[in-house]
C-alpha positions in Angstrom: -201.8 19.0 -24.1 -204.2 22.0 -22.8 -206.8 19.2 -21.6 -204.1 17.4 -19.7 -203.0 20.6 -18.2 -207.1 21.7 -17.6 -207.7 18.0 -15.8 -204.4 18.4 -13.4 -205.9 21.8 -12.7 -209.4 20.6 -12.3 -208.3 17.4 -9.9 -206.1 18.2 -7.5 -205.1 14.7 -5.4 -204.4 13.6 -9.5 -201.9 16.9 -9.5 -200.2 15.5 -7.0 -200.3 11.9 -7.5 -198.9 12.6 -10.9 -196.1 15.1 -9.8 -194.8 12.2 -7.3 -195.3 9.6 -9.9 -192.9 11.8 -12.5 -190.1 11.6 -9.9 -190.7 8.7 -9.0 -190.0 7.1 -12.3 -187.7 9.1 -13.1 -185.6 8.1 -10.8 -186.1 4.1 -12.0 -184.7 4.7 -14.8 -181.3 6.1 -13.3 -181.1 2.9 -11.9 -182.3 0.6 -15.1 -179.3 1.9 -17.1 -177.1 1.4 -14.7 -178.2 -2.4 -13.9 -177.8 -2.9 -17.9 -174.4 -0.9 -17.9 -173.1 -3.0 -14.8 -174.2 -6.4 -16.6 -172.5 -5.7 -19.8 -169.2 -4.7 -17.7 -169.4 -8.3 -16.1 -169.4 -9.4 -19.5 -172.7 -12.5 -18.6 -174.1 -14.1 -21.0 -177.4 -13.3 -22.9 -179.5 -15.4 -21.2 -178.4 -13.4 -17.4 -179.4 -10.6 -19.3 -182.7 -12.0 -20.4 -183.1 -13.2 -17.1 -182.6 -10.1 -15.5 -185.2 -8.1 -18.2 -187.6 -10.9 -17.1 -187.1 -10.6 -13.0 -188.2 -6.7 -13.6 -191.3 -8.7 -14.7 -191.7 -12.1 -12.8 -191.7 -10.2 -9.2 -195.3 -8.6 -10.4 -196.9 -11.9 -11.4 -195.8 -13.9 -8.3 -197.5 -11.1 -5.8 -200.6 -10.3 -8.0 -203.3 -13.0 -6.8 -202.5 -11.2 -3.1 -201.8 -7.7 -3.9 -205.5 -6.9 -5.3 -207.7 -8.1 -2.5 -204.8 -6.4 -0.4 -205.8 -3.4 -2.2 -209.5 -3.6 -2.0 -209.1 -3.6 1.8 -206.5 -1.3 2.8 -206.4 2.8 2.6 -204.2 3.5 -0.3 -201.8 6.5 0.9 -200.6 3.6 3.9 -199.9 1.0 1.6 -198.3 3.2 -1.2 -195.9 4.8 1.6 -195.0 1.2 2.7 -194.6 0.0 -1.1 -191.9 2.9 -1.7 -190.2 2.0 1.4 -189.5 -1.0 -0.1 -188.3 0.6 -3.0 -185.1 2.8 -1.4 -184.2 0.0 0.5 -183.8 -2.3 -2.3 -182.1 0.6 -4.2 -179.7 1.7 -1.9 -178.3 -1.9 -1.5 -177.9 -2.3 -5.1 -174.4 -0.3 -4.6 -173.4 -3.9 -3.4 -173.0 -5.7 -6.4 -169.8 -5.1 -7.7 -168.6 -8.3 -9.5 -170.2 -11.8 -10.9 -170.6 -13.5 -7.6 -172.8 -11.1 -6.3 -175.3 -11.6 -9.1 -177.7 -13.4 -6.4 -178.0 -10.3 -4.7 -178.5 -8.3 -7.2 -181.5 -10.7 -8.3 -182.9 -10.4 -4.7 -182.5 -6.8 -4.7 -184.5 -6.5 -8.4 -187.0 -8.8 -7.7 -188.3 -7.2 -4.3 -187.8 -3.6 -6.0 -189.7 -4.5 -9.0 -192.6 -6.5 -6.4 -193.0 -3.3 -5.1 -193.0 -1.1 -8.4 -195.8 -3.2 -9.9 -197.6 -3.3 -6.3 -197.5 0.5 -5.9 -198.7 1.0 -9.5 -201.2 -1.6 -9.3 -202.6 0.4 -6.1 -202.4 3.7 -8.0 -204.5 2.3 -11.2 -207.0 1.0 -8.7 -207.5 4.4 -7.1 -208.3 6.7 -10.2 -211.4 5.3 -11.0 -212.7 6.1 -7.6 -211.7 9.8 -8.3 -211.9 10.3 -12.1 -214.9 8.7 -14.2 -215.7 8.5 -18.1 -213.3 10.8 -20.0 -211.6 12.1 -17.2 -210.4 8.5 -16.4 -209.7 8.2 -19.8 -207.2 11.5 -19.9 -205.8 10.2 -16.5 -204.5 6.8 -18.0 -203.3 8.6 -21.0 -201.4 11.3 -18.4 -199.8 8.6 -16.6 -198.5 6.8 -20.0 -197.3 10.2 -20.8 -195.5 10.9 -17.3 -194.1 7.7 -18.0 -193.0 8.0 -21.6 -191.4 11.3 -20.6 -189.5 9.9 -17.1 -188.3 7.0 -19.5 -187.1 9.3 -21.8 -185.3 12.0 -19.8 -184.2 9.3 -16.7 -182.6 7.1 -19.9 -181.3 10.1 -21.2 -179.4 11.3 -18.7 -179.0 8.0 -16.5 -176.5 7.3 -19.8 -174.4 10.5 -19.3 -174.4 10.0 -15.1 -173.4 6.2 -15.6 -170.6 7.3 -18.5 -169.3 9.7 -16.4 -169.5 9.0 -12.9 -170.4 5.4 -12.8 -173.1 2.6 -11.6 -173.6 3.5 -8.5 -174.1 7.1 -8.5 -176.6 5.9 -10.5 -178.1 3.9 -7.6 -178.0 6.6 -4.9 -180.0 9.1 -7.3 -182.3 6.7 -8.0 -182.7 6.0 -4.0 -182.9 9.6 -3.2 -185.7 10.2 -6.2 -187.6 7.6 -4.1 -186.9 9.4 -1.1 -188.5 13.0 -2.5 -191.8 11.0 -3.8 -192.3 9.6 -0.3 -192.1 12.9 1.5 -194.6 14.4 -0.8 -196.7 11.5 -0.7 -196.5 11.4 3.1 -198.4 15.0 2.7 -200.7 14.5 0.9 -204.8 13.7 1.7 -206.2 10.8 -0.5 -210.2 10.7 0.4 -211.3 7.7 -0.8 -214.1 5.2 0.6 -213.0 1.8 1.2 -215.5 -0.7 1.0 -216.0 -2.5 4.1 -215.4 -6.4 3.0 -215.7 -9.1 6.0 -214.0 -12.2 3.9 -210.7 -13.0 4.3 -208.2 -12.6 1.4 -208.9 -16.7 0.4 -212.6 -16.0 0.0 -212.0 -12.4 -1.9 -209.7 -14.3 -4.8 -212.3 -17.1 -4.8 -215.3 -14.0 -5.3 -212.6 -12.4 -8.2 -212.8 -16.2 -10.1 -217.5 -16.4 -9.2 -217.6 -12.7 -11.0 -214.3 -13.3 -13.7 -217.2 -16.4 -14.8 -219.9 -14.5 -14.9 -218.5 -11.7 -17.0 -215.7 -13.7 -19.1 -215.5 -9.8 -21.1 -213.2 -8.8 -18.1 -210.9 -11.5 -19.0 -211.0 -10.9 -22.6 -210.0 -7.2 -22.4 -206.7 -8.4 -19.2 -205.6 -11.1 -22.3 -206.3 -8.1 -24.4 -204.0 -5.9 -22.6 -201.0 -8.2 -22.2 -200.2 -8.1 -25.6 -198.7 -4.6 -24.9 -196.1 -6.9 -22.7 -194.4 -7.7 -26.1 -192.8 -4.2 -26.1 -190.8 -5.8 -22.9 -187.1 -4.6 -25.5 -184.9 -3.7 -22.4 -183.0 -7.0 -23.4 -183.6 -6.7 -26.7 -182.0 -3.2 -26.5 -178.9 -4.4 -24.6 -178.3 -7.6 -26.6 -178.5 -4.9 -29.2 -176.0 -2.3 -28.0 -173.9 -5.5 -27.0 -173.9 -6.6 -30.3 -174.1 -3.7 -32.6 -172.9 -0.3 -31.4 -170.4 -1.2 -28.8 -168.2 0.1 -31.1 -169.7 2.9 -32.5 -170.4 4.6 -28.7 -169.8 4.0 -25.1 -172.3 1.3 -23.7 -174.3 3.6 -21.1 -175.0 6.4 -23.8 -176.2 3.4 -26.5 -178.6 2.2 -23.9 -179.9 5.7 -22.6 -180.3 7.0 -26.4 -182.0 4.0 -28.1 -184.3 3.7 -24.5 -184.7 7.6 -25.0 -185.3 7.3 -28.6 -188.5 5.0 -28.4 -189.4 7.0 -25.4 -190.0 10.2 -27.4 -192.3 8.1 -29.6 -194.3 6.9 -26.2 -194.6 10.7 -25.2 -196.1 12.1 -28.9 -197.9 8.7 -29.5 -201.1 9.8 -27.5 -201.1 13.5 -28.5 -201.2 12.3 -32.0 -203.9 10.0 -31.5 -206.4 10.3 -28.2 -208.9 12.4 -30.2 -208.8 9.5 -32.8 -209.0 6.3 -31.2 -211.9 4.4 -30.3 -212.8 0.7 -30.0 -213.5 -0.2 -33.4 -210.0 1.5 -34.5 -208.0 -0.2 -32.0 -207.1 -3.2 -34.0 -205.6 -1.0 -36.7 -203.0 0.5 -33.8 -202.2 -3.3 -33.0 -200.9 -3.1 -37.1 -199.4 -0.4 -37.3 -197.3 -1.3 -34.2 -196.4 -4.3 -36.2 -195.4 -2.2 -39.1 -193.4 -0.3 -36.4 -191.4 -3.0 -34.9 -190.6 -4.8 -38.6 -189.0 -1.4 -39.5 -187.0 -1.4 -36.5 -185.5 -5.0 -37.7 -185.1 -4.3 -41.1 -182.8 -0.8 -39.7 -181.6 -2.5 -36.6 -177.9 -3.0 -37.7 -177.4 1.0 -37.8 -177.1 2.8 -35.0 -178.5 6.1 -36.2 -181.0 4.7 -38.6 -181.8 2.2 -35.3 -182.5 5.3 -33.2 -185.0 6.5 -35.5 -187.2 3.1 -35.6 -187.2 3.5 -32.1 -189.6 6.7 -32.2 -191.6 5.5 -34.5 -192.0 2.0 -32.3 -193.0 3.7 -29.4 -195.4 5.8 -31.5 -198.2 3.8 -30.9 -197.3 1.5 -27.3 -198.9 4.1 -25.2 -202.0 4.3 -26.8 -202.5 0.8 -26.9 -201.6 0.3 -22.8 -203.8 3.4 -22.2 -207.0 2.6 -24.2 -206.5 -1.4 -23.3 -206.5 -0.2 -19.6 -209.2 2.2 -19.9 -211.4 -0.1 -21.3 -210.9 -2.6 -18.7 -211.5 0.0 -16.1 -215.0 1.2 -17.9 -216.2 -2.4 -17.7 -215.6 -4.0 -14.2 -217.5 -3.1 -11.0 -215.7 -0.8 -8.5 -215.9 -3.5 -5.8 -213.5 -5.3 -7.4 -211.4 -2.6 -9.1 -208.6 -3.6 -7.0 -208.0 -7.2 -7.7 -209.5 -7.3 -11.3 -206.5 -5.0 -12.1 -203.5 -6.6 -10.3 -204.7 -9.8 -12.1 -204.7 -7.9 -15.5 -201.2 -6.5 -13.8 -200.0 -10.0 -13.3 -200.7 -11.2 -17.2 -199.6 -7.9 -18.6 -195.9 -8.9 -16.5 -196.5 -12.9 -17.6 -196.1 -11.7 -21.2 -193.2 -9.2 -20.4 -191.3 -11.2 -18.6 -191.7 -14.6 -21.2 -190.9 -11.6 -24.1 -188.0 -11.0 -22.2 -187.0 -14.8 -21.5 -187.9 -16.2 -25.5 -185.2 -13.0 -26.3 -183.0 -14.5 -24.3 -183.4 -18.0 -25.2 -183.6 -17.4 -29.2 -180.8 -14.9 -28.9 -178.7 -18.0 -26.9 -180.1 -20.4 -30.0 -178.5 -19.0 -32.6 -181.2 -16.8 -33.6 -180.3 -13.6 -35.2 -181.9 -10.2 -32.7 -183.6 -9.2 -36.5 -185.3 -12.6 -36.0 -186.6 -12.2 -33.0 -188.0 -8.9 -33.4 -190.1 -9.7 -36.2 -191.6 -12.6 -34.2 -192.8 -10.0 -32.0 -194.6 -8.2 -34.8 -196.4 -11.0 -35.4 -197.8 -11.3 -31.7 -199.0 -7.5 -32.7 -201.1 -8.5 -35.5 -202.6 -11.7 -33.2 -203.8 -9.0 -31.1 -205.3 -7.0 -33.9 -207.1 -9.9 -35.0 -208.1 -10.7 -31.7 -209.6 -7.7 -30.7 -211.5 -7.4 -33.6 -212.9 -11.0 -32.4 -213.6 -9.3 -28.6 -215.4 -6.6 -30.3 -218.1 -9.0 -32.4 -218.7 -11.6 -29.7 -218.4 -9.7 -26.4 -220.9 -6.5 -24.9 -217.9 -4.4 -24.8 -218.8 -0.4 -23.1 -216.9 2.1 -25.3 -215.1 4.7 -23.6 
């Protein structure tokens, strides 16, 4: 942890784009619980469920093919203040949705909250490789998983207790006023960045993206490389889960916001473990192993306790595979398109999330047992193993 702590020091815009970032998320999560919590109240189905895991997702892909060349011509601070704009708004009005027949707003409300999530963090992951380089970029990706893994943890945590003990949408007003802290301190601070003058219009940038995505087909190797982390898209996995499982055994809220929080300790230890140890020709053994990981968590899956457990050792290894997958893409583009290369790697990374979370769904709604289903996933794991190792023998592939 004493490098992470020596590059915050070290970097100082990254200090502070990484303090408003931890609030930031957690606040989501305050939120995520409560969506989950409120749905299970209503008593939907398993596919509304799905359907709702998959709209976190499908808002991303549909604003992608814009939101890079967006990027790669506006400041950042000005876009990321309007992006988390979006975000209270949306939040606040999710105290609205108080019975079945206003699942349409809710829907509307997720969809442009989550458009802006994935835009905001799609304009963050464009900006550190014009301030960090080489291993410093490396450490930053692995920080933000971190920040992440922790705010999942701690906002699942304790979003369970808030919902179980004052309800949904205290939940939502948190979560709104979270938002509200990480725009003020964004607001303040100075992000010095060059922007690289571009005189096409937005058509003729996407159509550049596709001429250079040709000429380098290793870019789009390593973005299909990186969406297989959207397999680990559980949240409806989780809920079908607590729905079907634990209901009994504990409240609804604290079963979410302890099995979310349990696989979220795994995503926080997961790169302390192994940063020093990973490198491009051990990747495809990480792919395994989270294979492994996820088969356990199906063979324990009926007990809660035993459950909770799998879940740490699951999210184990997720960060480092979405950190190094990222990195990697990062180290082998050219900074003039840094912007849209990503939100296209953003926009399959959400394609497979959000059809993870829809084949959940649909299985779960054909009779499929959840066991089932989550060893399916641990195959798509060892596809990517295998098809990494393939990248690695037929593509000119810059290790970090």
């Amino acid at each position: 942890m004493n490098e992470y702590f020596k590059l915050l020091k070290s970097e100082p815009v990254l200090k502070k784009l990484s303090t408003i970032q931890l609030i930031a998320y957690f606040g989501a999560w305050f939120s995520n619980v409560a969506i989950y919590t409120l749905l299970l109240q209503m008593e939907v189905s398993a596919d509304v469920v799905a359907f709702v895991a998959m709209l976190h997702f499908l808002s991303g892909v549909i604003q992608a093919p814009l939101s890079g060349s967006i990027i790669d011509s506006m400041k950042p601070k000005k876009l990321m203040l309007i992006l988390i704009g979006f975000e209270i708004f949306a939040t606040l009005f999710l105290v609205l949705v108080n019975d079945v027949s206003d699942l349409w707003l809710l829907y509307s409300l997720i969809f442009i909250k989550m458009a802006a999530a994935s835009f905001y963090f799609t304009t963050e992951m464009s900006l550190l490789p014009k301030i960090l380089d080489g291993n410093k970029l490396q450490k930053a990706n692995e920080l933000h998983s971190i920040i992440w893994s922790f705010s999942y943890t701690l906002g699942m945590a304790l979003s369970g207790f808030v919902v179980y003990l004052f309800g949904v949408k205290v939940a939502f007003i948190l979560d709104a006023f979270m938002f509200m802290v990480g725009f003020a301190l964004l607001y303040n601070l100075d992000i010095k960045v060059e922007i690289i003058k571009n005189s096409e219009n937005l058509l003729e940038m996407m159509r550049d993206t596709f001429r250079y995505l040709k000429r380098f087909p290793h870019a789009i190797h390593l973005m299909l490389m990186h969406s297989f982390v959207g397999l680990t898209a559980f949240d409806a996995l989780v809920a079908l889960m607590v729905d079907k499982y634990y209901a009994s055994v504990i409240a609804t809220s604290l079963a979410l916001g302890l099995m979310h929080a349990s696989r979220a300790l795994g995503l926080v230890i997961g790169p302390i473990i192994l940063s020093k140890w990973i490198n491009n020709k051990r990747l495809s053994y990480i792919f395994i192993a989270q294979a492994l990981a996820v088969w356990l968590w199906a063979a324990l899956m009926k007990d809660f306790y035993m459950s909770l457990a799998a879940s740490v050792i699951v999210g184990l290894f997720t960060t480092t595979l979405w950190s190094y997958t990222y990195t990697l893409l990062q180290k082998n583009i050219e900074q003039k398109y840094y912007g849209r290369i990503v939100a296209y790697n953003d926009m399959l990374f959400l394609s497979s999330a959000a059809f993870t979370s829809f084949m959940i769904g649909f299985l779960a709604t054909s009779s499929y047992s959840l066991e089932f289903i989550t060893v399916l996933i641990g195959f798509g794991f060892i596809i990517g193993g295998v098809y990494f190792a393939w990248i690695l023998k037929s593509q000119n592939i810059k290790d970090i």
